[in-house]
C-alpha positions as semicolon CSV with decimal commas, in nm:
position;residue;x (nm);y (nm);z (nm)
1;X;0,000;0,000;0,000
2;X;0,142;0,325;-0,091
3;X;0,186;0,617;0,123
4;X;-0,130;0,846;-0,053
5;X;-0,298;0,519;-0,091
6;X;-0,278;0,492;0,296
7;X;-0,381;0,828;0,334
8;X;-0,655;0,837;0,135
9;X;-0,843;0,510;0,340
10;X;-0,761;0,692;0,646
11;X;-0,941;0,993;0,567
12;X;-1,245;0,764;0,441
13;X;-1,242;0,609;0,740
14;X;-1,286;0,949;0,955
15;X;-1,520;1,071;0,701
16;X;-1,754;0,796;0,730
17;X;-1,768;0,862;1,125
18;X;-1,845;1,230;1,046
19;X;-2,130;1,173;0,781
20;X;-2,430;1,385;0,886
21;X;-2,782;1,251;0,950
22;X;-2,913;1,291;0,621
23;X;-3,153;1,616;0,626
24;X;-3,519;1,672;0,469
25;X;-3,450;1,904;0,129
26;X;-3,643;2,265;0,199
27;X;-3,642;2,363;-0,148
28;X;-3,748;2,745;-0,217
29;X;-3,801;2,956;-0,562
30;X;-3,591;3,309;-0,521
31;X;-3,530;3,548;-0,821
32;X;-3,093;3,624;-0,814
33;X;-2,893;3,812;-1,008
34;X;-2,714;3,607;-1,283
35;X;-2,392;3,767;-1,218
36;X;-2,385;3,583;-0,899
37;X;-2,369;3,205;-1,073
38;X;-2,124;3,006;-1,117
39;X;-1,996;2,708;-1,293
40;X;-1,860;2,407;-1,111
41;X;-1,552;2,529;-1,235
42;X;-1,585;2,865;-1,122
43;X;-1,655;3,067;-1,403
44;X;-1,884;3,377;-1,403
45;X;-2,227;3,424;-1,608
46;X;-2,350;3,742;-1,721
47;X;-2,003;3,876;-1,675
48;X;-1,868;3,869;-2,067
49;X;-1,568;3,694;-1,913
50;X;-1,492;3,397;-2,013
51;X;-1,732;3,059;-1,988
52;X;-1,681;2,810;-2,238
53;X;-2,088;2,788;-2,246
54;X;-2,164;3,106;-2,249
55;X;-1,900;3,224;-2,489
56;X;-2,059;2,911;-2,741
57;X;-2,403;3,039;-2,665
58;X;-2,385;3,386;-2,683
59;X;-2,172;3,331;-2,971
60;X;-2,437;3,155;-3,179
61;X;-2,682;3,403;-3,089
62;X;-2,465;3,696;-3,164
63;X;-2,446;3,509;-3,517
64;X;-2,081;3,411;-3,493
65;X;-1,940;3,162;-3,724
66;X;-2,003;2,841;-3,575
67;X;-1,677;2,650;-3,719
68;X;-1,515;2,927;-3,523
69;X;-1,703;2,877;-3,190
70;X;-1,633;2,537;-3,218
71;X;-1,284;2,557;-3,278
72;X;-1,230;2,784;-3,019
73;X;-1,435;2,515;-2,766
74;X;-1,221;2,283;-2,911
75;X;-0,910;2,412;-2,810
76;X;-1,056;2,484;-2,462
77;X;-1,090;2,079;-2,420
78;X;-0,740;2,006;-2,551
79;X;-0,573;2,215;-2,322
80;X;-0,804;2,217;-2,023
81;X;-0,619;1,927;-1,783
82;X;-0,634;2,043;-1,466
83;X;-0,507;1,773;-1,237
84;X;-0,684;1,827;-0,924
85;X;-0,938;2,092;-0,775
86;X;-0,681;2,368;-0,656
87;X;-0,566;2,361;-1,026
88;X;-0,899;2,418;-1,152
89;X;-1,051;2,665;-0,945
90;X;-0,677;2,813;-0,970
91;X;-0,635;2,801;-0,552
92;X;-0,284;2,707;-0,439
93;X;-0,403;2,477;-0,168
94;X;-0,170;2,317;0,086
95;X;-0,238;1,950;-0,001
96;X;-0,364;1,786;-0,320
97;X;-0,735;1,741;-0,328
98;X;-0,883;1,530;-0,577
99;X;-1,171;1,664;-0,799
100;X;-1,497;1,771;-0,659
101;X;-1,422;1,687;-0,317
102;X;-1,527;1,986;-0,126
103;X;-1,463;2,067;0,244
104;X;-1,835;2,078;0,315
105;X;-1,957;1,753;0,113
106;X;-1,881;1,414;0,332
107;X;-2,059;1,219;0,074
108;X;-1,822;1,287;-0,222
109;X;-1,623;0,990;-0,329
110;X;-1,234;1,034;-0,261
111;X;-1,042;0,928;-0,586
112;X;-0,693;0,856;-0,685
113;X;-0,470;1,035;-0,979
114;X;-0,650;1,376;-0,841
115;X;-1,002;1,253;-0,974
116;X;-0,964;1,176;-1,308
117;X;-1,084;0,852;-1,454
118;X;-0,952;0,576;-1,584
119;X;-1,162;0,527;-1,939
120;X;-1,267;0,832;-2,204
121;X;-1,566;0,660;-2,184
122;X;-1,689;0,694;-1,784
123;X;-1,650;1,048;-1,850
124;X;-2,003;1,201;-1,800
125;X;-1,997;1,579;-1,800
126;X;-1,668;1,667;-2,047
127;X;-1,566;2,005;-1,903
128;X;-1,562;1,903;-1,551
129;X;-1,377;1,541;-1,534
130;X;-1,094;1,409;-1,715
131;X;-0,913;1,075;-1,824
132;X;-0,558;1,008;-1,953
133;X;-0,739;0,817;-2,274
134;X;-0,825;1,209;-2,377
135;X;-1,238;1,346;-2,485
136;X;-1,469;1,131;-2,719
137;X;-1,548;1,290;-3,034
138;X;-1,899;1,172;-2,933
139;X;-1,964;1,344;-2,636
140;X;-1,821;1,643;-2,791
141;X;-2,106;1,615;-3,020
142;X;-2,349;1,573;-2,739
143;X;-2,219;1,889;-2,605
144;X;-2,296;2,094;-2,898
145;X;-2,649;1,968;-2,951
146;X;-2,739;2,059;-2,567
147;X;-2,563;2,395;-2,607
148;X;-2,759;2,447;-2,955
149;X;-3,077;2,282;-2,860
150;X;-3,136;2,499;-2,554
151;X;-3,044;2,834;-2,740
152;X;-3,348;2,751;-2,931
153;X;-3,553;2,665;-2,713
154;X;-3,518;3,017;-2,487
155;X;-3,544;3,191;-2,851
156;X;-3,876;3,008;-2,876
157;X;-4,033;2,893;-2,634
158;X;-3,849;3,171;-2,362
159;X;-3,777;3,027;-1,956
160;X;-4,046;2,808;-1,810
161;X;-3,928;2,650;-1,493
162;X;-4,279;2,583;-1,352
163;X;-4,358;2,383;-1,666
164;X;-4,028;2,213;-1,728
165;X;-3,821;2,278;-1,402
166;X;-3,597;2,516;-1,222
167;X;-3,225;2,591;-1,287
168;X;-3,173;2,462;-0,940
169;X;-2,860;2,624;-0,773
170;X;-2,598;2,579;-0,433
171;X;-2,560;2,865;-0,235
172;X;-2,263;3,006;-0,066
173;X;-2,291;3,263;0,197
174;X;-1,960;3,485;0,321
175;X;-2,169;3,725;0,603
176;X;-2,409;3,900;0,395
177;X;-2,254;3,811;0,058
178;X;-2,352;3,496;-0,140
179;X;-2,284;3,345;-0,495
180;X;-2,466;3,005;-0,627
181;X;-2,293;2,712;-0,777
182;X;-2,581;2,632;-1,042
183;X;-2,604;2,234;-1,042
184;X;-2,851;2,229;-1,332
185;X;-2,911;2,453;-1,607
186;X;-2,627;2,578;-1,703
187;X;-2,689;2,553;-2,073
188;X;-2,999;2,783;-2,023
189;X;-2,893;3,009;-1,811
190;X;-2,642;3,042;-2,063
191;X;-2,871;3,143;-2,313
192;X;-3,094;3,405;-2,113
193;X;-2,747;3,533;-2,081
194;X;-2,764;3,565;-2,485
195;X;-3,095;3,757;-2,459
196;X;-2,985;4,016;-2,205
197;X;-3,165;3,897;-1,849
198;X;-2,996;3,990;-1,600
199;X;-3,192;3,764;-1,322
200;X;-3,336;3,422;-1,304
201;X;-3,569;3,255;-1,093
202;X;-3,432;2,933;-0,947
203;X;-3,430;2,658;-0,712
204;X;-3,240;2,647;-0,389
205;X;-3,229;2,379;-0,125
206;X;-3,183;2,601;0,203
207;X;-3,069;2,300;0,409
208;X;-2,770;2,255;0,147
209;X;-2,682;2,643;0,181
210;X;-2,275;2,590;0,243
211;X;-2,197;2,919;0,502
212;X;-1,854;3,001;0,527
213;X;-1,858;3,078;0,914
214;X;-1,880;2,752;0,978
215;X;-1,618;2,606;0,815
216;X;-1,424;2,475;1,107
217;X;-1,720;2,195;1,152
218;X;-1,692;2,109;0,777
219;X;-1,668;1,704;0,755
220;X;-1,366;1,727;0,525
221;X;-1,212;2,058;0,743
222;X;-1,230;1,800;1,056
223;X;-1,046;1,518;0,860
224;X;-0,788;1,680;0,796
225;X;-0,779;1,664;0,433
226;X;-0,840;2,072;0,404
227;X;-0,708;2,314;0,643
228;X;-0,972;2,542;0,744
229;X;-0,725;2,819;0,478
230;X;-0,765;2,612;0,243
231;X;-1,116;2,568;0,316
232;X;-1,186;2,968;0,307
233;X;-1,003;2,979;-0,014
234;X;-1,155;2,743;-0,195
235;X;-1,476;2,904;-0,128
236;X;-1,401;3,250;-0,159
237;X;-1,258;3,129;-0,541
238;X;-1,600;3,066;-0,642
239;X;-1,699;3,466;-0,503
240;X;-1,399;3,585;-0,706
241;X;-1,478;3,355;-1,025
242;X;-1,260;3,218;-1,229
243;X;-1,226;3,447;-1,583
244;X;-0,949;3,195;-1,768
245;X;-0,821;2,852;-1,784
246;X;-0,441;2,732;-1,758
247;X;-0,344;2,563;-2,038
248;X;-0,168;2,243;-2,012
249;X;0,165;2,157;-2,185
250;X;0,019;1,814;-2,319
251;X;-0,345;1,858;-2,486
252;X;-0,635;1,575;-2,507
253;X;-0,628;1,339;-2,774
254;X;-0,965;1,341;-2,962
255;X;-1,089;1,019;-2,915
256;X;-1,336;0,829;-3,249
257;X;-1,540;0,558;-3,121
């Protein structure tokens, strides 16, 4: 057994005895300001800075070439390799964490090799995880179709949550300041971006709501795989938003099925 191998079971092991009792959702509609969302990755909507969706989106609806959107989205997923979570949200944090393991979530699953996967093919969501195999062509495809599909649909049929459903959001408080981690819907909030709204009404579970004064109790803070630093500055990344992407010296291989 190696040494992070070792360390890795032994912070499973605490987290399991810190697990919260699980908690009843309390699920509320609020109206925000779309400059306040993020992306998992911690990039900023309504912002014109940059967001590989939004730039695609906004793009098409601005009635940019699409061979150039696409090449520029392109290059994004060659050279976007972040190998762990500090890397991508662009914290320098005192210890390797492994993607999406955050301080406040005991639940997330603690993976070797920084998160990334071992196939092209277990990767789900193509901006967010990785794999040394490199990005299906066919899941880039998918990618485009849900980017295209729900510029569309805003252009026609406009935002409907309480017929279809919410863009449902996290929220993270800092005293009276808070930002929201949207979960689902980033491809349309994207495109009400594209058609100038500057707030959306979504979906928030209040029991979820991650406050920052309370960080020292944080499952993964009181395992010791964050420091409560690194805790803070994790968070306040997503308040600052991320605006670019390091590129890495090797880029993804484009993978045909």
């Amino acid at each position: 057994m190696t040494t992070v191998t070792a360390g890795l079971r032994s912070i499973k092991g605490r987290i399991r005895r810190l697990l919260d009792v699980p908690r009843e959702p309390r699920l509320e509609r609020l109206t925000i300001p779309i400059d306040r969302c993020r992306h998992y990755n911690g990039y900023k909507y309504g912002s014109s800075s940059f967001n590989p969706y939004e730039n695609y989106i906004v793009g098409m609806h601005q009635g940019v070439d699409r061979g150039v959107l696409r090449e520029r989205f392109e290059d994004f997923l060659r050279y976007f390799r972040p190998r762990d979570l500090g890397e991508l949200l662009q914290v320098p944090l005192s210890r390797t964490v492994p993607m999406w393991v955050y301080p406040w979530d005991a639940r997330a699953p603690i993976r070797p090799h920084g998160g990334w996967l071992e196939t092209a093919a277990s990767v789900e969501d193509i901006i967010t995880h990785f794999s040394e195999q490199g990005v299906q062509r066919s899941k880039i495809q998918g990618e485009y179709f849900w980017l295209e599909r729900a510029l569309a649909t805003i252009a026609t049929e406009g935002y409907r949550p309480e017929r279809f459903s919410y863009i449902d959001v996290l929220e993270l408080r800092d005293g009276a300041e808070s930002v929201y981690i949207v979960k689902d819907g980033n491809h349309r909030l994207s495109s009400l971006v594209a058609f100038g709204h500057t707030h959306v009404a979504v979906s928030r579970d209040a029991a979820e709501t991650v406050d920052l004064s309370r960080c020292a109790r944080w499952p993964h803070v009181a395992s010791g795989l964050y420091s409560t630093e690194d805790a803070r500055a994790l968070v306040r990344a997503y308040f600052r938003g991320v605006t670019d992407f390091r590129r890495a010296d090797v880029p993804a291989a484009f993978l045909d099925e």
